[in-house]
C-alpha positions in Angstrom: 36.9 29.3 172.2 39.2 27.1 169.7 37.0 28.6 167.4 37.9 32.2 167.6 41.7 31.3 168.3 42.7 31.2 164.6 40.9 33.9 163.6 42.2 35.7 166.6 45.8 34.8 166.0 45.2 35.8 162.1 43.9 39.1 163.0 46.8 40.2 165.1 49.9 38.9 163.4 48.8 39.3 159.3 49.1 43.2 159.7 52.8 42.9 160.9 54.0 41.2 158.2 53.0 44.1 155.5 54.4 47.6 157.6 58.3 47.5 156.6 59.3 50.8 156.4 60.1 52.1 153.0 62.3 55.0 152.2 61.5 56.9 149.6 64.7 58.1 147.3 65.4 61.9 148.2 64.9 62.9 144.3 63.9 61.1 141.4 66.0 60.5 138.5 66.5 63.3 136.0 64.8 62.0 132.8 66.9 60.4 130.6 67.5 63.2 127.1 65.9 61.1 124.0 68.5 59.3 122.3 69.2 60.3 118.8 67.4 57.8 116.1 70.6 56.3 114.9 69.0 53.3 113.2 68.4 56.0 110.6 72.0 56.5 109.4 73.9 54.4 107.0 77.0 55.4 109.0 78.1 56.4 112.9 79.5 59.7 114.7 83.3 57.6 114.4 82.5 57.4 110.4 80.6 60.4 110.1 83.3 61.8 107.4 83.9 59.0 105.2 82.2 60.8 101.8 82.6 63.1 99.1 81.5 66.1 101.2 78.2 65.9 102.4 75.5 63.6 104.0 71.8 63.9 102.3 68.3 62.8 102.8 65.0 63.4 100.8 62.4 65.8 102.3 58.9 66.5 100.6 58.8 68.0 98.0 57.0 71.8 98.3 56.9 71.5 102.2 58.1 75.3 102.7 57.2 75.2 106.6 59.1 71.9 106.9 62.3 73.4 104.7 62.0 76.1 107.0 62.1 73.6 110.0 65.2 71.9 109.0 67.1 74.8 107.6 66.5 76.2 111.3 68.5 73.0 112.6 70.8 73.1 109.8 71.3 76.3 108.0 74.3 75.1 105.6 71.9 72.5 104.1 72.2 72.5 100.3 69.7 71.6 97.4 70.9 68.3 95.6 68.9 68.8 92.7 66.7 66.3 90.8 68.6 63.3 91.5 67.6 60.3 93.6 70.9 60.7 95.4 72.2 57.5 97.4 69.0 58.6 99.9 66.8 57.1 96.8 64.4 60.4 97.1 61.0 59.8 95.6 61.3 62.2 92.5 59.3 64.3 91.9 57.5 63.8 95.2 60.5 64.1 97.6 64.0 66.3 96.9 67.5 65.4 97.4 69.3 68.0 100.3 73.2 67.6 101.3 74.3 68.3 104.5 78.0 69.8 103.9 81.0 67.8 106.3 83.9 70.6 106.0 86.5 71.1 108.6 83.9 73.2 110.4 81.6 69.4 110.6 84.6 67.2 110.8 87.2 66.0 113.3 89.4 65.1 110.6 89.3 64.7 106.5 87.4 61.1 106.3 87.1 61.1 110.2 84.7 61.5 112.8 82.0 64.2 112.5 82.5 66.8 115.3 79.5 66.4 118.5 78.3 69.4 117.7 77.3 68.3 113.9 76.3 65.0 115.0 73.8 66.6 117.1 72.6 68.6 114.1 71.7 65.5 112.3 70.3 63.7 115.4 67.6 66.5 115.5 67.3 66.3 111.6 67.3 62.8 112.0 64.5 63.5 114.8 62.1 64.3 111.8 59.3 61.5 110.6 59.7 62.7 107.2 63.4 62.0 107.2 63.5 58.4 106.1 67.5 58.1 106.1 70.6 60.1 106.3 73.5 58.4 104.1 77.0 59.2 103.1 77.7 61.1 100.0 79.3 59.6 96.7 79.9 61.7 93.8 80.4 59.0 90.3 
Protein backbone atom coordinates (compact mmCIF):
# COMPACT_ATOMS: atom_id res chain seq x y z
CA UNK A 1 0.00 0.00 0.00
CA UNK A 2 3.15 2.48 0.91
CA UNK A 3 3.78 1.80 -2.59
CA UNK A 4 0.98 3.45 -4.29
CA UNK A 5 0.81 6.30 -1.57
CA UNK A 6 3.31 8.58 -3.36
CA UNK A 7 2.20 8.08 -6.49
CA UNK A 8 -1.26 8.54 -5.20
CA UNK A 9 -0.46 11.72 -3.37
CA UNK A 10 1.48 12.94 -6.68
CA UNK A 11 -1.48 12.21 -8.81
CA UNK A 12 -3.98 14.37 -6.89
CA UNK A 13 -2.06 17.37 -5.74
CA UNK A 14 0.49 18.15 -9.10
CA UNK A 15 -2.68 19.19 -11.18
CA UNK A 16 -3.56 21.95 -8.48
CA UNK A 17 -0.55 23.60 -8.61
CA UNK A 18 -0.79 24.52 -12.55
CA UNK A 19 -4.86 25.90 -12.86
CA UNK A 20 -4.40 29.61 -11.62
CA UNK A 21 -6.76 31.48 -13.44
CA UNK A 22 -5.46 33.79 -15.99
CA UNK A 23 -7.28 36.83 -17.30
CA UNK A 24 -6.86 37.54 -20.54
CA UNK A 25 -6.42 41.60 -21.34
CA UNK A 26 -9.89 42.82 -22.81
CA UNK A 27 -7.92 44.22 -26.12
CA UNK A 28 -4.54 43.93 -27.29
CA UNK A 29 -2.28 46.76 -27.75
CA UNK A 30 -2.66 48.85 -30.86
CA UNK A 31 0.58 48.23 -32.88
CA UNK A 32 3.06 50.53 -32.30
CA UNK A 33 3.36 53.12 -35.99
CA UNK A 34 7.05 52.35 -37.30
CA UNK A 35 9.28 54.84 -36.08
CA UNK A 36 10.95 56.97 -38.59
CA UNK A 37 14.74 55.84 -39.56
CA UNK A 38 16.38 58.70 -37.91
CA UNK A 39 19.83 57.18 -37.88
CA UNK A 40 19.66 58.32 -41.45
CA UNK A 41 19.86 62.07 -40.87
CA UNK A 42 22.85 64.14 -40.25
CA UNK A 43 20.55 66.46 -38.19
CA UNK A 44 17.10 66.13 -35.82
CA UNK A 45 13.34 67.59 -36.20
CA UNK A 46 14.81 70.56 -33.30
CA UNK A 47 17.66 71.29 -36.04
CA UNK A 48 15.86 70.51 -39.03
CA UNK A 49 16.44 74.24 -40.42
CA UNK A 50 19.94 74.92 -39.70
CA UNK A 51 21.05 75.21 -43.80
CA UNK A 52 21.20 77.19 -46.72
CA UNK A 53 17.57 76.14 -47.81
CA UNK A 54 17.23 72.67 -48.39
CA UNK A 55 18.03 69.13 -47.21
CA UNK A 56 19.26 66.58 -50.11
CA UNK A 57 20.01 62.93 -50.68
CA UNK A 58 21.16 60.93 -53.77
CA UNK A 59 18.62 58.68 -55.61
CA UNK A 60 19.55 56.37 -58.69
CA UNK A 61 20.17 57.67 -61.36
CA UNK A 62 17.30 56.91 -64.28
CA UNK A 63 14.88 55.24 -61.73
CA UNK A 64 11.70 57.16 -63.22
CA UNK A 65 9.15 54.81 -61.15
CA UNK A 66 11.21 55.51 -58.04
CA UNK A 67 11.40 59.64 -58.87
CA UNK A 68 7.89 59.17 -59.33
CA UNK A 69 7.70 57.49 -55.71
CA UNK A 70 9.39 60.16 -53.97
CA UNK A 71 8.01 63.13 -55.75
CA UNK A 72 4.55 61.50 -54.59
CA UNK A 73 5.81 62.04 -50.83
CA UNK A 74 7.46 65.18 -51.63
CA UNK A 75 6.35 67.06 -54.54
CA UNK A 76 8.58 70.37 -53.94
CA UNK A 77 11.69 68.13 -54.39
CA UNK A 78 14.27 69.89 -56.64
CA UNK A 79 17.03 68.54 -59.01
CA UNK A 80 20.63 69.45 -57.52
CA UNK A 81 22.34 68.82 -60.58
CA UNK A 82 25.68 66.96 -61.16
CA UNK A 83 27.28 67.66 -57.97
CA UNK A 84 28.11 65.20 -55.25
CA UNK A 85 26.31 67.54 -52.87
CA UNK A 86 27.19 67.09 -49.01
CA UNK A 87 25.01 63.60 -49.56
CA UNK A 88 28.31 62.44 -51.52
CA UNK A 89 25.92 61.05 -54.58
CA UNK A 90 27.66 58.42 -56.66
CA UNK A 91 27.95 60.48 -59.93
CA UNK A 92 26.94 59.52 -62.57
CA UNK A 93 25.23 56.56 -61.04
CA UNK A 94 23.18 58.38 -58.33
CA UNK A 95 21.76 62.26 -58.61
CA UNK A 96 21.82 64.96 -56.08
CA UNK A 97 17.77 66.12 -55.04
CA UNK A 98 17.08 69.13 -52.46
CA UNK A 99 14.27 69.02 -50.38
CA UNK A 100 13.33 72.92 -50.05
CA UNK A 101 12.97 74.22 -45.88
CA UNK A 102 10.93 77.57 -46.58
CA UNK A 103 8.55 79.03 -44.03
CA UNK A 104 5.99 76.58 -45.37
CA UNK A 105 8.83 73.45 -43.90
CA UNK A 106 10.08 75.54 -41.00
CA UNK A 107 9.07 76.57 -37.57
CA UNK A 108 11.40 79.37 -37.68
CA UNK A 109 14.42 80.71 -40.04
CA UNK A 110 17.41 78.13 -38.81
CA UNK A 111 14.74 76.43 -36.43
CA UNK A 112 12.89 73.38 -36.14
CA UNK A 113 11.31 71.84 -39.25
CA UNK A 114 7.55 71.83 -38.91
CA UNK A 115 5.87 67.86 -37.96
CA UNK A 116 4.32 67.88 -40.95
CA UNK A 117 7.75 68.11 -43.06
CA UNK A 118 9.49 65.99 -40.82
CA UNK A 119 7.07 63.36 -41.56
CA UNK A 120 7.80 63.98 -45.25
CA UNK A 121 11.29 63.02 -44.86
CA UNK A 122 10.66 60.19 -42.36
CA UNK A 123 8.78 58.42 -45.37
CA UNK A 124 11.59 59.58 -47.79
CA UNK A 125 13.86 58.51 -45.34
CA UNK A 126 11.71 55.20 -45.28
CA UNK A 127 13.31 54.42 -48.79
CA UNK A 128 16.35 51.67 -49.01
CA UNK A 129 17.76 53.65 -51.73
CA UNK A 130 17.96 56.72 -49.61
CA UNK A 131 21.35 56.36 -48.03
CA UNK A 132 21.27 59.75 -46.01
CA UNK A 133 19.41 62.97 -45.78
CA UNK A 134 21.90 65.95 -44.70
CA UNK A 135 21.71 69.61 -44.29
CA UNK A 136 22.33 71.89 -47.14
CA UNK A 137 25.56 74.24 -47.55
CA UNK A 138 25.94 76.43 -50.41
CA UNK A 139 30.31 77.46 -50.71
Amino acid sequence: MRRLALPLLLFTTLPACGTVARERPAQEPPALAPACPAHKFAFTQETGCRNDGSVEFCLPTGDDALLARVRELAPTLQVGGASRGRAGCDVPHETLYLFPTGDTECDSRHGAITPSAWGTLCRVAEIPEVRKIVPTWFE
